[in-house]
C-alpha positions as CSV (number, residue, x, y, z in Angstrom):
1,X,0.0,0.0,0.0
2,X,1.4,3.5,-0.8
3,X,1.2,6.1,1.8
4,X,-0.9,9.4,1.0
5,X,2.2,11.7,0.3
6,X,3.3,8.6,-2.2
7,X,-0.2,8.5,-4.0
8,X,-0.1,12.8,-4.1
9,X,3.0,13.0,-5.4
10,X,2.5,10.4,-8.0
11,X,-1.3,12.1,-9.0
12,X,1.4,15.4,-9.2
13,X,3.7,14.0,-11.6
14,X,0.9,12.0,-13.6
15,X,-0.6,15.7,-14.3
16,X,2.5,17.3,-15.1
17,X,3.3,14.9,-17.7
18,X,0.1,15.1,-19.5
19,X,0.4,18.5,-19.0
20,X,3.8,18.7,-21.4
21,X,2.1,16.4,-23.8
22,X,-1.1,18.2,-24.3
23,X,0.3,21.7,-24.2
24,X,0.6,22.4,-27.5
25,X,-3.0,21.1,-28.3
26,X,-4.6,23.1,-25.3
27,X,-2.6,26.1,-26.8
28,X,-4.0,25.5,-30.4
29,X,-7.8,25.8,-29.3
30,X,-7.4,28.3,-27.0
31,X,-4.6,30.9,-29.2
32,X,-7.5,32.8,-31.0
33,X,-4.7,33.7,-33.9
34,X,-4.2,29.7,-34.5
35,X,-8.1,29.1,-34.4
36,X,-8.2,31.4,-36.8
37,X,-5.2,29.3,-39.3
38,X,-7.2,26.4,-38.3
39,X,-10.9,27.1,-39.3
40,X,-9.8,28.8,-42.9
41,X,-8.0,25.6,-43.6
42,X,-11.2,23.7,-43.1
43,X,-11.2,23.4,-47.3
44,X,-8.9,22.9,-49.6
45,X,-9.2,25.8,-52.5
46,X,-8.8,24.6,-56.1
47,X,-5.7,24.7,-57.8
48,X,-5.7,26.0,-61.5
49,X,-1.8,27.5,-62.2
50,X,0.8,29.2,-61.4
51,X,0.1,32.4,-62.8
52,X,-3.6,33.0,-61.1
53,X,-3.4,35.4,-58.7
54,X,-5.3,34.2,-55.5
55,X,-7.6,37.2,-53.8
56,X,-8.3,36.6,-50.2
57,X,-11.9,38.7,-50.2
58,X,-13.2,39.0,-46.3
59,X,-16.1,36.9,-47.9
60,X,-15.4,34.7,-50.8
61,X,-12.3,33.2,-52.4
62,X,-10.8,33.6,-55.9
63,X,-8.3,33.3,-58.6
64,X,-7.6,35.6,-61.3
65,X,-7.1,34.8,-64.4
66,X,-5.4,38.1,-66.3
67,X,-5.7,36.7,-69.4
68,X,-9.4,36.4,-69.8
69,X,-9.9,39.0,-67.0
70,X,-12.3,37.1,-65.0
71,X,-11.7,34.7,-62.1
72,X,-10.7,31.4,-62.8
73,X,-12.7,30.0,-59.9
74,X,-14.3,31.6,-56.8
75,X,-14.9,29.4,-53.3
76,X,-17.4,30.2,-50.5
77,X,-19.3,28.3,-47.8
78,X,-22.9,28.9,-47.8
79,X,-24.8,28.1,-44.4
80,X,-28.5,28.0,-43.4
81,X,-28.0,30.9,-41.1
82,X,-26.2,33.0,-43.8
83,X,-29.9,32.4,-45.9
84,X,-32.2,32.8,-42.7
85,X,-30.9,35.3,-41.4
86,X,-31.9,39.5,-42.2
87,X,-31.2,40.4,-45.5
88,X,-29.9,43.6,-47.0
89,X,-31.2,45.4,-50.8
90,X,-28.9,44.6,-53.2
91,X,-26.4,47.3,-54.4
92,X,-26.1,46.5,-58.3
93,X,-23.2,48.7,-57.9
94,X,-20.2,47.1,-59.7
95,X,-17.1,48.2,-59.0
96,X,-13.0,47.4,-60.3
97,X,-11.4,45.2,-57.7
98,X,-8.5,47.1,-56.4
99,X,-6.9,44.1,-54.8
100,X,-5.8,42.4,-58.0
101,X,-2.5,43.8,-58.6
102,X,-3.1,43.6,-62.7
103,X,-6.1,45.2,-62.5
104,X,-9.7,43.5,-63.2
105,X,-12.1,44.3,-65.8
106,X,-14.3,47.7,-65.4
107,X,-17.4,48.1,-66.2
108,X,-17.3,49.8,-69.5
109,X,-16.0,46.6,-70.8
110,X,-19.5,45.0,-71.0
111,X,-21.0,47.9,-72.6
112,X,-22.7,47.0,-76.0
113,X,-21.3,43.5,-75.9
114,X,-25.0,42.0,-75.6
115,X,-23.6,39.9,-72.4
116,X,-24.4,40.7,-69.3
117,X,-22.4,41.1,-66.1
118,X,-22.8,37.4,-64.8
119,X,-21.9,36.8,-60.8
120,X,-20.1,33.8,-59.7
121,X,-21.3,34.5,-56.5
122,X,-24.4,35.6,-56.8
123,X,-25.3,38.7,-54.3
124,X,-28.2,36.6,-52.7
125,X,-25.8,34.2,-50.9
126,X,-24.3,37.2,-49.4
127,X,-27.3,39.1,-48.5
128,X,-26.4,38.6,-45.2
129,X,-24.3,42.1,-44.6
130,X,-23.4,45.0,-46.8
131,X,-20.3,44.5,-47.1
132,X,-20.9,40.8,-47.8
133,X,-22.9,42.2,-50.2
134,X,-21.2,44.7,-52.1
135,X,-18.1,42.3,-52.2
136,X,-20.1,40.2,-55.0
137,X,-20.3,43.3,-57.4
138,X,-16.9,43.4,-57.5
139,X,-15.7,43.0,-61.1
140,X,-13.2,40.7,-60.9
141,X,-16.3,38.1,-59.5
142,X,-18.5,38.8,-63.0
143,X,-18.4,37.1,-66.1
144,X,-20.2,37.7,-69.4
145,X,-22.8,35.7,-69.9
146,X,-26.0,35.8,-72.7
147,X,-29.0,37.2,-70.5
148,X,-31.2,33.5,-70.9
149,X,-28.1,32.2,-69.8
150,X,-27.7,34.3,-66.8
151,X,-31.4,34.8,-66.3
152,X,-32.3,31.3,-67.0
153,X,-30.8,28.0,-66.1
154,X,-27.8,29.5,-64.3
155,X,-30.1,32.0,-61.9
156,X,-32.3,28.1,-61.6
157,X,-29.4,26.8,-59.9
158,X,-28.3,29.2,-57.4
159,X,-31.7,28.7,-56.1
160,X,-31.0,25.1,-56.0
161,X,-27.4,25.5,-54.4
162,X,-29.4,27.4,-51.5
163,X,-31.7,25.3,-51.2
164,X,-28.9,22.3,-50.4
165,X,-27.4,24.9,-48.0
166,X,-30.6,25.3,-46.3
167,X,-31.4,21.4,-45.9
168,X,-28.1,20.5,-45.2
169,X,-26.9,23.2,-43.4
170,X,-24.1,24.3,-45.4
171,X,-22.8,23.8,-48.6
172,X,-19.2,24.8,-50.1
173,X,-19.2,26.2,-53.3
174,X,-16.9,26.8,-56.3
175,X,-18.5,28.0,-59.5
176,X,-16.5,29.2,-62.5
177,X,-15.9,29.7,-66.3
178,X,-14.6,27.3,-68.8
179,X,-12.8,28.0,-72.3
180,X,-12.6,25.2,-74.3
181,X,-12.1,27.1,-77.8
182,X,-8.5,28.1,-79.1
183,X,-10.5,30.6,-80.4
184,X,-11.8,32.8,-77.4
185,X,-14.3,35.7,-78.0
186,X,-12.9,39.1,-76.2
187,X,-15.2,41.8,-74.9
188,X,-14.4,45.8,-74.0
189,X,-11.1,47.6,-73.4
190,X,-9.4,45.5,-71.3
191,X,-10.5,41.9,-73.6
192,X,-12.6,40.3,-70.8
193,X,-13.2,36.3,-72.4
194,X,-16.3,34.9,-73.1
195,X,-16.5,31.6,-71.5
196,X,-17.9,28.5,-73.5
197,X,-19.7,27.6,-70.8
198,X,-19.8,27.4,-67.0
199,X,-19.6,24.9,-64.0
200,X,-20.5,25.4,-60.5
């Protein structure tokens, strides 16, 4: 039988051993700066190239492609509580995107092309907040697309992708263009592509 000092002592050295092993993870959920790495690793963002430029947005992900001046893809997680929550008027204010380094495409580039200024992330999923919000009008997250197109089966979808988000909570999305022809069609000043067709 061990006396009471013994068993202390032992209990003592028990919990300071587990508490050199399990340091580091107590640290990691507690350190608000590496809950933060932790949670925006939670997905893997797509690859696509070496020269995309990838734009951290406070909202939504993307890469830029310079030489169809569009993003090559765009990644953002859609939850229930996003969609349920109040909702704020939508802008339709587009603006450049000042954080690709390049430049994006403007406005003026659509002009008179008969295509109009599709969203990869369309404003409803980020309807949430203003700035959520205004985020989507940013140019470098449209694409030109015919207005049936945009209108049509690709508006039909959105819907759809927040309706998953709503039944299942959340959904992680990556929509994007795709040029298949050698012989790309080029729109405005700045020669903004016009995708063959889309995915999302």
């Amino acid at each position: 039988m061990l006396s009471g000092s013994v068993k202390l002592l032992l209990a003592c050295l028990i919990l300071f051993i587990l508490f050199i092993f399990t340091k580091p993870l107590v640290h990691q959920f507690f350190d608000r700066e590496n809950t933060a790495v932790i949670s925006n690793d939670r997905y893997y963002l797509p690859s696509g190239g070496s020269d995309l430029e990838v734009i951290q947005h406070q909202h939504y992900t993307l890469a830029y492609d310079e030489d169809v001046e569009q993003a090559h893809w765009v990644a953002y997680e859609l939850t229930r509580a996003m969609l349920n929550g109040p909702r704020v008027e939508r802008t339709d204010w587009f603006e450049e995107d000042q954080s690709v380094s390049t430049g994006s495409a403007r406005y003026e580039d659509y002009r008179g092309s008969g295509y109009s200024r599709g969203h990869l992330v369309p404003a409803a999923d980020r309807a949430f907040n203003k700035e959520a919000m205004e985020e989507t009008f940013l140019m470098s997250n449209i694409s030109p697309q015919t207005r049936a197109f945009n209108g049509g089966i690709w508006r039909e979808l959105e819907e759809n992708v927040r309706d998953w988000a709503r039944k299942e909570g959340s959904a992680y999305v990556i929509p994007g263009p795709v040029f298949q022809a050698s012989d790309t069609r080029y729109v405005g000043k700045n020669r903004v592509g016009v995708p063959d067709s889309f995915y999302k």
